[in-house]
N, C-alpha and C positions, 0 to 999 in steps of 0.2 A: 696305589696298589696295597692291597691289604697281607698281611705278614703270609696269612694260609691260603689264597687266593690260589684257585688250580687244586686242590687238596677234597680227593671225592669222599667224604662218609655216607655210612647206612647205618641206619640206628634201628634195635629192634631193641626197643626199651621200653621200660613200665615205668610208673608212680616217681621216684624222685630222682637216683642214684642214675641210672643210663640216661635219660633226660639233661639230665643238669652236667654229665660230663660232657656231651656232644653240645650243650650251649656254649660252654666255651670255647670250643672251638667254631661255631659259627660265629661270633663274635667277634670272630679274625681273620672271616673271610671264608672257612671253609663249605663247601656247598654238604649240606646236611638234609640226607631223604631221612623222613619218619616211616616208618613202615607200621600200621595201626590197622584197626579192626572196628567197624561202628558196630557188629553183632558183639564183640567181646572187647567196648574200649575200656579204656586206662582208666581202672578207677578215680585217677584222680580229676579225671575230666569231671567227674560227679559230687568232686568235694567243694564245700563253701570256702571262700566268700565268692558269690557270682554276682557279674555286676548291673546294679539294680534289685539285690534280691530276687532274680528274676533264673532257676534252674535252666540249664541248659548245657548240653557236648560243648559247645563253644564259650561259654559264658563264664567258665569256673578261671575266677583272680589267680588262687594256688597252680593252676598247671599250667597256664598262662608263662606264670613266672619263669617256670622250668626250659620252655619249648620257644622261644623267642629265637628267632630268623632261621627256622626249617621249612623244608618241604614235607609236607605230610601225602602220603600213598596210603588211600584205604584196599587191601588185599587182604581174600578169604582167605587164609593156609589150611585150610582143611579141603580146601576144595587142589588136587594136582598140578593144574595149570597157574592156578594162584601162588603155589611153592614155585612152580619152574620159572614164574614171573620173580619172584625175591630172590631167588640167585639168579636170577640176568641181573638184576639191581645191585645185587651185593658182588659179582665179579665185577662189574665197571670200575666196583671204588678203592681207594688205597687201603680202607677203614672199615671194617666193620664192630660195629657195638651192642652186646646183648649185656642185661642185668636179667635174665631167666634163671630159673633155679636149673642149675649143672644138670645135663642129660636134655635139656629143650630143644636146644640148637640142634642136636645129632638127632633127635626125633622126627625132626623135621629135612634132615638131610642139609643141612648147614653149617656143622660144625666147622670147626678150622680145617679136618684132614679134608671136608666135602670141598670145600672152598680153594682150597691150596691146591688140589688138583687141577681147576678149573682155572685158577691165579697164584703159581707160583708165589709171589711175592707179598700176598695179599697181608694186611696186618689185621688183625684181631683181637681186640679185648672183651675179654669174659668177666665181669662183675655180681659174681651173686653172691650169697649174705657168707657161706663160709669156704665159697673156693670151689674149685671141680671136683677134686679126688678127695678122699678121706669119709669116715664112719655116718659125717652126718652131713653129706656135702646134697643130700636128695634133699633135706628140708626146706622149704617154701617159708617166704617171712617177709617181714616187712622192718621198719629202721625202730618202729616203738619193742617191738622183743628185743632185737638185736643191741639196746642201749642199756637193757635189764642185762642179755649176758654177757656184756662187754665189761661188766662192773661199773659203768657207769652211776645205773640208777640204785643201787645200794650207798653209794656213797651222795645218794641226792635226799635231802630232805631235814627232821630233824631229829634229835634223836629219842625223842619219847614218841615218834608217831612213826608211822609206814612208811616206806622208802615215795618219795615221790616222783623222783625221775626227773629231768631236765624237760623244759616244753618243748612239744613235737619229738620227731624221728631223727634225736641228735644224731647216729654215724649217717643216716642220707645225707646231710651236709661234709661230712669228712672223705667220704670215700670218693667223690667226683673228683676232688682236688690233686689223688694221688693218679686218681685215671686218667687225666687232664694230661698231665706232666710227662705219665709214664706213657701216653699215646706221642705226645712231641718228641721223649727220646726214641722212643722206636723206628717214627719218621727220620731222625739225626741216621738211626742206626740206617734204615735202610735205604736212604742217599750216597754212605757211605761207602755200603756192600752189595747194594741191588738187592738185600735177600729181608721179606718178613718175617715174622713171628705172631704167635700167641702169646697173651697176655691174663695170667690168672690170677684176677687181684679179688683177693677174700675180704667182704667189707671188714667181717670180724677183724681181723689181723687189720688193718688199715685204725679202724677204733681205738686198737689197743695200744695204742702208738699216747695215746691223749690220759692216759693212766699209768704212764712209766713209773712215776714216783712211788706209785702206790702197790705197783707189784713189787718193784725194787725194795721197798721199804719190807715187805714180807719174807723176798727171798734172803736180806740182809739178817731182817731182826725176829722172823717170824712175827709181826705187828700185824694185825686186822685193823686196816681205817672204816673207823664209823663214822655214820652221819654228826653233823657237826653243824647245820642249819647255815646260819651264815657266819660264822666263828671259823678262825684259821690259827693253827699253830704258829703262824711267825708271823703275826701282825695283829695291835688291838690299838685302837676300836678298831675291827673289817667288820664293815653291816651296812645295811641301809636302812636310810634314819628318815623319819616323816618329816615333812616340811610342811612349809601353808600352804592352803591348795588342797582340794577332793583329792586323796590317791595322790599325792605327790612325795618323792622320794629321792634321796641322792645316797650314792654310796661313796663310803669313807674309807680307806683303808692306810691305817701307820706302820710302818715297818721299824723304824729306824730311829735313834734318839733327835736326831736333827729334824725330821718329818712329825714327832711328839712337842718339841719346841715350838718350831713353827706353826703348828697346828693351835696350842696355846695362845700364842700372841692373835693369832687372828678371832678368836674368843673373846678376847680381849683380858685373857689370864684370869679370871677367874678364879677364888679361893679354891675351891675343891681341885683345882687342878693341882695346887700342892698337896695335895696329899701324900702322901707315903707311898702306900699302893701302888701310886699312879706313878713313881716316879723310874720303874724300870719294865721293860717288854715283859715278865714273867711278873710280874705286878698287875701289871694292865691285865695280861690272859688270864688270874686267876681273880679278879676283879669287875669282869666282862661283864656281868649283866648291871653291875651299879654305874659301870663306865657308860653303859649304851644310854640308862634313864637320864642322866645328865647331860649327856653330850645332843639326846635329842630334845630336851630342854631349851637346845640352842638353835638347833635347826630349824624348829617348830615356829620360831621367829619370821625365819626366812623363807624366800624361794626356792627350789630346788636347785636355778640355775645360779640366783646370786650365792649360793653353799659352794657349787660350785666353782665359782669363776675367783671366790676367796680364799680357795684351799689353792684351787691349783695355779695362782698368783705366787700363791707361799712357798709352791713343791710340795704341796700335798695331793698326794694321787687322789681322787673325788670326781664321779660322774652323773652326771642325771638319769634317773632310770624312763627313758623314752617309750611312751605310748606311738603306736602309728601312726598316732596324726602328728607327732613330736619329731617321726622317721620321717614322714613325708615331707614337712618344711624343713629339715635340719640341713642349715645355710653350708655345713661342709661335703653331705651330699649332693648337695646343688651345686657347688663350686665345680665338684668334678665329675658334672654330666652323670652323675648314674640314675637320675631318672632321664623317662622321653617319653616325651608324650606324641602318641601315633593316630593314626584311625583305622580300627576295627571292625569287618562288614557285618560282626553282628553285636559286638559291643559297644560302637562308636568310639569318641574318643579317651583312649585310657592312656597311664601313663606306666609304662615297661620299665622293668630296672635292669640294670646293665651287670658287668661281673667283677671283680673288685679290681684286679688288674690294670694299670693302664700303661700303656708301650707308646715312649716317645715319639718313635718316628713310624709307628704304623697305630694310627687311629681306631680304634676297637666300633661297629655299627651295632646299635640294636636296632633291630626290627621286629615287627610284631608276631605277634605268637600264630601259626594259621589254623583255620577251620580243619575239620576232621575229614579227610578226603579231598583236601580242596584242592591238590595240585595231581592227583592220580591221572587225568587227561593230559595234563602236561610232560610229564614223566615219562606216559606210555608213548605217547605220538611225538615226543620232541627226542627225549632222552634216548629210548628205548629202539625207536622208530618204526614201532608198530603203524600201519594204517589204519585211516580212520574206520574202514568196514573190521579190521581185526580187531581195534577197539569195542566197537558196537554187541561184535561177535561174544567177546566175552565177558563184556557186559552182562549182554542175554542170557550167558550162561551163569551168572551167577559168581562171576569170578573177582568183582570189585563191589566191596560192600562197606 
């Protein structure tokens, strides 16, 4: 038995954030309708990488990743019968999940109040980039703005050049994790009391969780943190240092005089390591670019992996910087099943990643990602229990697309 096994969601989600919350909980058993559009699908059904190089709705790697062991329902909503079909769907379930920008739900006659009338109990989480209510809560966006005005990408890059931002739609990765959570205690909550709730989680506020230090540091000292490339106030060398090898790299970081020590002897002590300079953390950080030439003097000997596996023998914190194909084999994601490899009816076989979590006694499944539309017959006539001529019926009418 799987932990969420019995546990209905509807997800009316787009691109990263409503996706990737409702995978996890399929992951645990719970049964998860996609509710999608092939006139108006998910962009990111359209993003690379697709497998073979080969475009296609079904075909794109990135959204794949996100939608792994759902049901997907292709339904017009602009068409009436198509809306009164998504709330027959969306009252069944204990769940419902949008990431629409605040005001879509209720345009469509789904908000929470439409919903709760029809299911008391029903629970809801609303996920758009700054929340339902407030000044600018209408704005439509996506996780790449949203990581510029999270503060994020000001403090990404270096400091004689442009802000560069972290790669991809950093808060799309943060905000699933809080709506994950906050969906299972609501469940908690409403086992307890019989009664649901709404759920209005502002990705912004969610983000801003990941930059405490740096407003804190403002609201204390009035301090603006600038870019800083890969240099950190309490640790030097922090960098990543070339190694042998095309593009090979491992990152280094000292905090501490024991972690400075030990990092020496594995050098094998080295004259410039007595140095003066070098010989207290506020030494090192105003010494930082002659520290970095030297020390990758040393690396540049090495592999990226043997750099690594020498530091952190020593207690020296040091990682390899992994390419995908470095992700793909890496023996401790393979230990703990987070790839799987499945077959796909139109990508054959690929292989799915799982979600970082794992739970003792209740085994987490991945399954594959599904085609766009591919389970709408099953839904209607199983789920639903429309008959097969009322299926047909609106079909022809244009109501499944």
């Amino acid at each position: 038995m799987k932990i969420l096994e019995g546990v209905k969601v509807v997800e009316f989600g787009w691109a990263i954030v409503g996706p990737m919350t409702t995978q996890f909980l399929a992951e645990y058993g719970a049964e998860v309708i996609k509710i999608e559009s092939s006139s108006k699908p998910d962009s990111i059904r359209l993003m690379s990488p697709f497998k073979d190089d080969e475009p296609g709705l079904n075909r794109s790697g990135f959204w794949a990743s996100s939608n792994t062991g759902k049901y997907s329902v292709s339904l017009n909503l602009s068409h009436p019968k198509g809306l009164r079909l998504a709330k027959r769907i969306a009252t069944r379930a204990d769940i419902v999940v949008d990431s629409f920008t605040s005001g879509v739900m209720a345009k469509w006659g789904l908000a929470y109040e439409d919903l709760k009338e029809v299911k008391p109990d029903i629970i809801m989480l609303s996920s758009c980039m700054f929340g339902q209510t407030g000044p600018v809560s209408k704005m439509p966006g996506y996780g790449g703005p949203l990581t510029a005005i999270s503060g994020i990408s000001s403090i990404t890059g270096w400091p004689d050049r442009l802000p560069s931002g972290p790669y991809g739609a950093y808060t799309d990765y943060v905000a699933p994790r809080f709506n994950a959570f906050a969906l299972l205690a609501a469940l908690q909550y409403k086992k307890r009391t019989g009664k649901g709730q709404h759920l209005d989680i502002s990705q912004y506020e969610a983000a801003l969780h990941f930059v405490t230090p740096i407003v804190l540091d403002y609201i204390v000292n009035r301090r603006v943190l600038l870019r800083m490339g890969n240099r950190s106030n309490c640790a030097a060398p922090h960098g990543v240092y070339r190694c042998q090898g095309q593009d090979r790299w491992c990152a280094i970081a000292i905090s501490t005089h024991e972690e400075w020590k030990s990092f020496c002897q594995v050098i094998g002590n080295p004259a410039w390591t007595k140095d003066p300079d070098f010989s207290t953390l506020q030494g090192r950080l105003e010494a930082g670019d002659k520290l970095d030439r030297l020390l990758e003097d040393w690396t540049l000997l090495h592999s990226p992996e043997e750099v690594m596996a020498l530091m952190q023998a020593a207690g020296v914190p040091a990682g390899v910087l992994e390419s995908g194909e470095d992700l793909d084999h890496d023996p401790q994601l393979n230990h703990r099943g987070h790839y799987r490899e499945l077959d796909h009816p139109e990508m054959g076989r690929c292989r799915f990643r799982g979600q970082s979590i794992l739970l003792t006694r209740f085994p987490r499944a991945i399954k594959r990602s599904p085609c766009l539309g591919e389970h709408t017959d099953y839904v209607m006539t199983r789920l639903l229990d429309l008959s097969d001529e009322e299926f047909a019926k609106l079909m022809s009418e244009g109501v499944f697309e």
